[in-house]
C-alpha positions as CSV (number, residue, x, y, z in Angstrom):
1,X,-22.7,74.0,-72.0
2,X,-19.5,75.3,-74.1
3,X,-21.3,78.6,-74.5
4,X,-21.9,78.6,-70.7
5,X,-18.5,78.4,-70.4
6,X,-17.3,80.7,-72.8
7,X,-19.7,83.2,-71.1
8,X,-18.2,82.3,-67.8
9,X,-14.5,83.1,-69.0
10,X,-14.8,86.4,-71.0
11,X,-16.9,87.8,-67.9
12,X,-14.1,86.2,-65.3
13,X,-11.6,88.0,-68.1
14,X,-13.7,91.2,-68.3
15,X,-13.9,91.6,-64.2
16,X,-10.1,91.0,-64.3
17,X,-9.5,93.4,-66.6
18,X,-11.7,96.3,-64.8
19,X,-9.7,95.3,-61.5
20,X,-6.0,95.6,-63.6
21,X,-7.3,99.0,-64.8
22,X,-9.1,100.6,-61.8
23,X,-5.5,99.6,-59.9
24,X,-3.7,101.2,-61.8
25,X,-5.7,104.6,-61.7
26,X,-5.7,104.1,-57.8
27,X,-1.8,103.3,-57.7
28,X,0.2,106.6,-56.6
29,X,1.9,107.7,-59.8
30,X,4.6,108.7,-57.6
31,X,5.8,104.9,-56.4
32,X,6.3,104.7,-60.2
33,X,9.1,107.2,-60.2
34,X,12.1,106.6,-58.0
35,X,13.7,109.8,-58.2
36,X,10.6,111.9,-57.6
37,X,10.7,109.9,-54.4
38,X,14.5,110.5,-53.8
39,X,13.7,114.3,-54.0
40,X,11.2,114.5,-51.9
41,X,12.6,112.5,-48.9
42,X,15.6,114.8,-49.4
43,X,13.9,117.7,-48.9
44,X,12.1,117.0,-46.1
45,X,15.8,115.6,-44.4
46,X,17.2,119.1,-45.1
47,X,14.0,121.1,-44.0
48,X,14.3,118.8,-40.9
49,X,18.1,119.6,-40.6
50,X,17.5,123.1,-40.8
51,X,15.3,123.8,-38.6
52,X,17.2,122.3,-35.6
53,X,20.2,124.6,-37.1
54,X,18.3,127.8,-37.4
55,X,17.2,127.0,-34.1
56,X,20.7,128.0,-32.7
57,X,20.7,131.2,-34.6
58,X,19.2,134.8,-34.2
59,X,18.8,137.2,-36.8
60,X,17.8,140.8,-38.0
61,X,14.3,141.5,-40.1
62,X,13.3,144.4,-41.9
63,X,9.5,143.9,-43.5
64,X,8.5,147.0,-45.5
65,X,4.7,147.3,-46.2
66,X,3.9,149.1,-50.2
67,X,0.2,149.7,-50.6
68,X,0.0,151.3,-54.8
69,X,3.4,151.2,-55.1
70,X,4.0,153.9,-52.1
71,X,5.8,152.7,-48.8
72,X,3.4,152.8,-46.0
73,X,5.4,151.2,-42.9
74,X,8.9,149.7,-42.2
75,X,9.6,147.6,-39.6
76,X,12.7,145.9,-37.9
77,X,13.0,142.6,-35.9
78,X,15.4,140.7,-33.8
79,X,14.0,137.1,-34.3
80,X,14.9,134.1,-32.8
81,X,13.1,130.6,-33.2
82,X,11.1,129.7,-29.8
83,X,10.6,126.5,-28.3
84,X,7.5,125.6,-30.4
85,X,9.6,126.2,-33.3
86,X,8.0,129.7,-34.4
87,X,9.5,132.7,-34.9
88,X,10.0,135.2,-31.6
89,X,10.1,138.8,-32.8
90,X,11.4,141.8,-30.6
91,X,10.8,145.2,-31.8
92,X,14.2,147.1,-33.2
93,X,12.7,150.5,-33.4
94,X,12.2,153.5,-31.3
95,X,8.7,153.7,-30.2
96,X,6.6,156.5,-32.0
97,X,6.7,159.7,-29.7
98,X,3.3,161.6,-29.5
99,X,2.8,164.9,-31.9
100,X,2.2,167.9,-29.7
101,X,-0.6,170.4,-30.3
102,X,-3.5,170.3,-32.0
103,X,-2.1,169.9,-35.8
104,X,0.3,166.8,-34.2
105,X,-2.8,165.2,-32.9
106,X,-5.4,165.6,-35.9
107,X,-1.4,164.4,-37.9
108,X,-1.9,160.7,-35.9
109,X,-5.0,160.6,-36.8
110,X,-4.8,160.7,-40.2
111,X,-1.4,158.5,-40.1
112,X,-3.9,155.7,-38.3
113,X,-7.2,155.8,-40.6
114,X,-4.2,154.9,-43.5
115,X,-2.9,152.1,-41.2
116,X,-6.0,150.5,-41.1
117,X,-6.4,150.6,-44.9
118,X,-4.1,148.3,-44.9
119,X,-3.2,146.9,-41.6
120,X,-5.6,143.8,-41.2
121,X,-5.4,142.6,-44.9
122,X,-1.1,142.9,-44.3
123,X,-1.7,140.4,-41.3
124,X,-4.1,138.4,-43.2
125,X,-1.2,138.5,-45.7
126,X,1.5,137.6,-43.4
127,X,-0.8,134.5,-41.1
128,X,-1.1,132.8,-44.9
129,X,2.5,133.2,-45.8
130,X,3.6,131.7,-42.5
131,X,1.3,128.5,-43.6
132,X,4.0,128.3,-46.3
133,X,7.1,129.6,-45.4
134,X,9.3,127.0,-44.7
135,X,7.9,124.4,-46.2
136,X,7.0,121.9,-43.7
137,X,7.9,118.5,-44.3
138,X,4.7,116.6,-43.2
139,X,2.6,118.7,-45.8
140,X,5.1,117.3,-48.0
141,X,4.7,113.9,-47.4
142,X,1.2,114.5,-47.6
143,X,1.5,116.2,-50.5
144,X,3.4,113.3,-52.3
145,X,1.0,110.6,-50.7
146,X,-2.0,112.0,-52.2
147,X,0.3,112.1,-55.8
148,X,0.1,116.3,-56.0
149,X,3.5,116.3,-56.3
150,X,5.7,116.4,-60.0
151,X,9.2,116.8,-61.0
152,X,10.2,119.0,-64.0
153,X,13.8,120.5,-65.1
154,X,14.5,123.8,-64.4
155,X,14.7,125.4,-67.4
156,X,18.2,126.6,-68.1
157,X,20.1,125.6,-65.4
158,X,21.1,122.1,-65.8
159,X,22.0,121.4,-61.9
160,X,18.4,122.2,-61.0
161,X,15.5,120.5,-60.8
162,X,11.7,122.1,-59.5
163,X,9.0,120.6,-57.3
164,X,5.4,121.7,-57.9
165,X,3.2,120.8,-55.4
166,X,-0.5,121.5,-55.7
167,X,-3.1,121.6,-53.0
168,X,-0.7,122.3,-50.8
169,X,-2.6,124.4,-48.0
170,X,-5.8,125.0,-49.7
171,X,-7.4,123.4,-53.1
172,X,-6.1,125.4,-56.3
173,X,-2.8,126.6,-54.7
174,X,0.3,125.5,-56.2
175,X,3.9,126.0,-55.1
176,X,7.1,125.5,-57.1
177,X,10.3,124.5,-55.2
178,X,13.2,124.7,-56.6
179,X,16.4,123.1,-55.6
180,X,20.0,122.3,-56.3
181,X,20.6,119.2,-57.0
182,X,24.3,118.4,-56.2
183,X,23.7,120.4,-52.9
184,X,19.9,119.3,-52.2
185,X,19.3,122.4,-50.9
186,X,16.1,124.7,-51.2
187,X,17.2,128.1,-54.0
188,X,13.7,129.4,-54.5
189,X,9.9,128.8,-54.0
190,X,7.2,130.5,-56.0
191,X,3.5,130.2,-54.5
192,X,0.1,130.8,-55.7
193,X,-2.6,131.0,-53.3
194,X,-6.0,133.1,-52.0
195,X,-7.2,134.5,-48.9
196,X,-10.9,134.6,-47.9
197,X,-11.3,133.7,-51.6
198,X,-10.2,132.5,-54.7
199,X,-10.2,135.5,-56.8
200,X,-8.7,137.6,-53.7
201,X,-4.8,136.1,-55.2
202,X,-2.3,136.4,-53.3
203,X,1.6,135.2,-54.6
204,X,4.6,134.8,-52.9
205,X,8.5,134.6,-53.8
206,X,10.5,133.3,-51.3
207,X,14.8,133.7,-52.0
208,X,16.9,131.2,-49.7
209,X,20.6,131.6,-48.7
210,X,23.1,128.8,-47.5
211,X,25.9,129.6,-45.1
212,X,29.0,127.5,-44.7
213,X,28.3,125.1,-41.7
214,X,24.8,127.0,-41.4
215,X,21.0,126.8,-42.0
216,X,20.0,127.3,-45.2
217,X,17.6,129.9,-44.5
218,X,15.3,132.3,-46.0
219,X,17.1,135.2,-47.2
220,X,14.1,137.1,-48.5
221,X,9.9,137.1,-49.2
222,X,7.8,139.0,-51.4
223,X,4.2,138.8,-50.7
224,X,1.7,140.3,-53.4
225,X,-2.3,141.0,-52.1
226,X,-3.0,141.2,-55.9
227,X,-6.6,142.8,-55.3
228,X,-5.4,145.5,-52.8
229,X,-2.2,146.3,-54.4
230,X,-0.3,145.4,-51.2
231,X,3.1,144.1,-51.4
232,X,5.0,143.2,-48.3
233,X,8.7,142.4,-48.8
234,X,10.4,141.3,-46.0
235,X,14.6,140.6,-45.9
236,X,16.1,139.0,-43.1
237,X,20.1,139.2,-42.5
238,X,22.4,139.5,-39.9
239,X,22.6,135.9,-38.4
240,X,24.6,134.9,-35.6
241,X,25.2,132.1,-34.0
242,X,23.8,132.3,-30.1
């Protein structure tokens, strides 16, 4: 009967301990770090924040499209945020006006077969980085539920600390935020992602920019299609309040 017993208790102390361990392997490593969780609800207050300020403003882009390290196409927008909370572009330059002759014509034709060495993989290029810039808080949170998000230093600058997020839009991507502390503000975010597929790598580096009373908004992106050689670089400036 005592061995019964015994029997009994290491099992009922065996099954306890697989419960105590497989809990703690299910348990968010985030709710286990306070200030992680500080961070990241701070972010996504100032994302919040600035998006309803950026909403009041309108501002000038300029995106010039490199394929090989040679400039293929520049580009200039007036953008505004619409009521869905995307951008709203209107063209700033002078429509192209029609080559004359027969040299002019076979001239746009050539000018067009090069556009559309590049053009579809650019938007390609451009649809992905939108999935990522801004940040969008709710990925965030979703993010930090499903424990892909981790705090690190920023190395050398004491008043900084970095986000990286992983699996943020698709599985394998990763994206480094980093921010100012004292000002809880978005500086930088590096990205590593892929298009149709994982070896077709694409990275981003997006700058940000405060203004006094303002959004704290994206100054400036560089978008590498690694495989093609295409770099898009877009800088946006010129705000004003509407």
């Amino acid at each position: 009967m005592k061995n019964v017993t015994a029997q009994m208790f290491r099992s009922a102390v065996l099954i306890a301990l697989v419960l105590l361990i497989g809990s703690l392997f299910n348990h968010p490593v985030n709710a286990q770090n306070p200030e992680l969780q500080q961070r990241v609800a701070e972010l996504k207050e100032n994302m919040a924040k600035n998006k309803q300020l950026l909403a009041q403003y309108t501002w000038v882009e300029q995106v010039t499209i490199s394929l090989k390290g040679e400039q293929k196409k520049q580009e200039h927008f007036q953008v505004r945020l619409g009521p869905d909370g995307k951008p709203q572009k209107t063209s700033l330059d002078p429509p192209d006006q029609p080559s004359g002759g027969r040299e002019g014509r076979l001239k746009e034709r050539i000018i067009e077969k090069k556009k559309e060495e590049y053009g579809d993989y650019a938007d390609q290029m451009k649809a992905l980085a939108q999935q990522y810039v801004p940040p969008d808080k709710d990925l965030i949170q979703q993010a930090y539920a499903q424990g892909n998000i981790s705090m690190s230093p920023s190395a050398g600058a004491p008043n900084q600390i970095q986000l990286i997020v992983k699996n943020y839009v698709k599985q394998g991507d990763s994206m480094t935020l980093v921010i100012d502390k004292a000002q809880k503000q978005l500086l930088s975010v590096q990205i590593a992602s892929w298009l149709n597929d994982p070896k077709d790598a694409m990275n981003l580096t997006v700058q940000f920019t405060g203004m006094p009373g303002g959004p704290n908004h994206v100054s400036s992106v560089v978008m590498d299609g690694v495989s093609k050689q295409l770099n898009i670089a877009t800088q946006n400036s010129n705000y004003q309040h509407l």
